[in-house]
C-alpha positions in Angstrom: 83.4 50.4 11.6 79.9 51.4 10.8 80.6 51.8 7.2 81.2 48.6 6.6 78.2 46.1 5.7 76.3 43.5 7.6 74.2 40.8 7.0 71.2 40.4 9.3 69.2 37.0 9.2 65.7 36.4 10.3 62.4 34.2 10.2 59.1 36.0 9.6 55.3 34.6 8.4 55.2 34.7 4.9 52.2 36.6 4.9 54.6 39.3 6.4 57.2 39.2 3.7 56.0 42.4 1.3 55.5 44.9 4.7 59.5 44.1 5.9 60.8 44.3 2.0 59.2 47.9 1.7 59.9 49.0 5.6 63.7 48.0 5.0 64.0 49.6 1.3 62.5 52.3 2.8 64.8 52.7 6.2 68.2 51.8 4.7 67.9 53.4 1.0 71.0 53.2 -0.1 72.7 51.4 2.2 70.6 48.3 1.6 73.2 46.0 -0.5 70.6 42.7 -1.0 67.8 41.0 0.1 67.9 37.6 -0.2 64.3 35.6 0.7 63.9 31.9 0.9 60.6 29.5 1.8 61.0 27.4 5.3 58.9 25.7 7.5 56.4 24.3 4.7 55.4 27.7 3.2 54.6 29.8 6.4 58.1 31.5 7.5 60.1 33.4 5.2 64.2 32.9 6.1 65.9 36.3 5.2 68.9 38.2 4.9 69.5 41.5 4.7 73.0 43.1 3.9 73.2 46.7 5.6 75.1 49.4 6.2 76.4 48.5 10.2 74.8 51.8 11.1 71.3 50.6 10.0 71.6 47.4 11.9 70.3 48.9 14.9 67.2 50.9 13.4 65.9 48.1 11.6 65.6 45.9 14.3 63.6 48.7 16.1 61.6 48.9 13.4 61.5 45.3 12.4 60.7 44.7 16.4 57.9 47.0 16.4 56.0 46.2 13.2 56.5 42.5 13.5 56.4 41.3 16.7 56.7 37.8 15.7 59.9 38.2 14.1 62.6 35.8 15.3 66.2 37.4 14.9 69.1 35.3 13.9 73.0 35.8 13.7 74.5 39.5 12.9 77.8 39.4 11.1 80.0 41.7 9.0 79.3 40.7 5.2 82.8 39.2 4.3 82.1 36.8 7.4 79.2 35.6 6.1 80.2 35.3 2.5 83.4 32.6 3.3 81.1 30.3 5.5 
């Protein structure tokens, strides 16, 4: 099971953004398959998803936890749920 890919979604401050693209491209390698960032909340959150390995699900949110504590985690799902929603 932890071969197949996820997609994570989360909120952080913009300002934020560049730090969690580099500390994810940096944990996952190649198990990162996308990053996909849009604009919310009038400029000053960042909505992202990241589609990962399932065995990196767990070690980014440590390190997204610990580096950005005012990250707000959303729904976890297995990439081919996500995709037919």
């Amino acid at each position: 099971m932890n071969h197949f890919p996820c997609v994570m979604t989360l909120k952080v401050d913009t300002a934020a953004i560049t730090h969690l693209r580099r500390m994810v491209t940096r944990i996952c390698g190649d198990s990162l398959e996308f990053i996909r960032i849009e604009i919310c909340e009038h400029g000053t959150r960042m909505k992202v998803w990241l589609c990962v390995g399932a065995a990196m699900v767990t070690p980014v949110m440590d390190a997204v936890m610990q580096a950005l504590p005012g990250a707000e985690f959303g729904r976890i799902q297995h990439a081919n749920q996500a995709t037919h929603r």
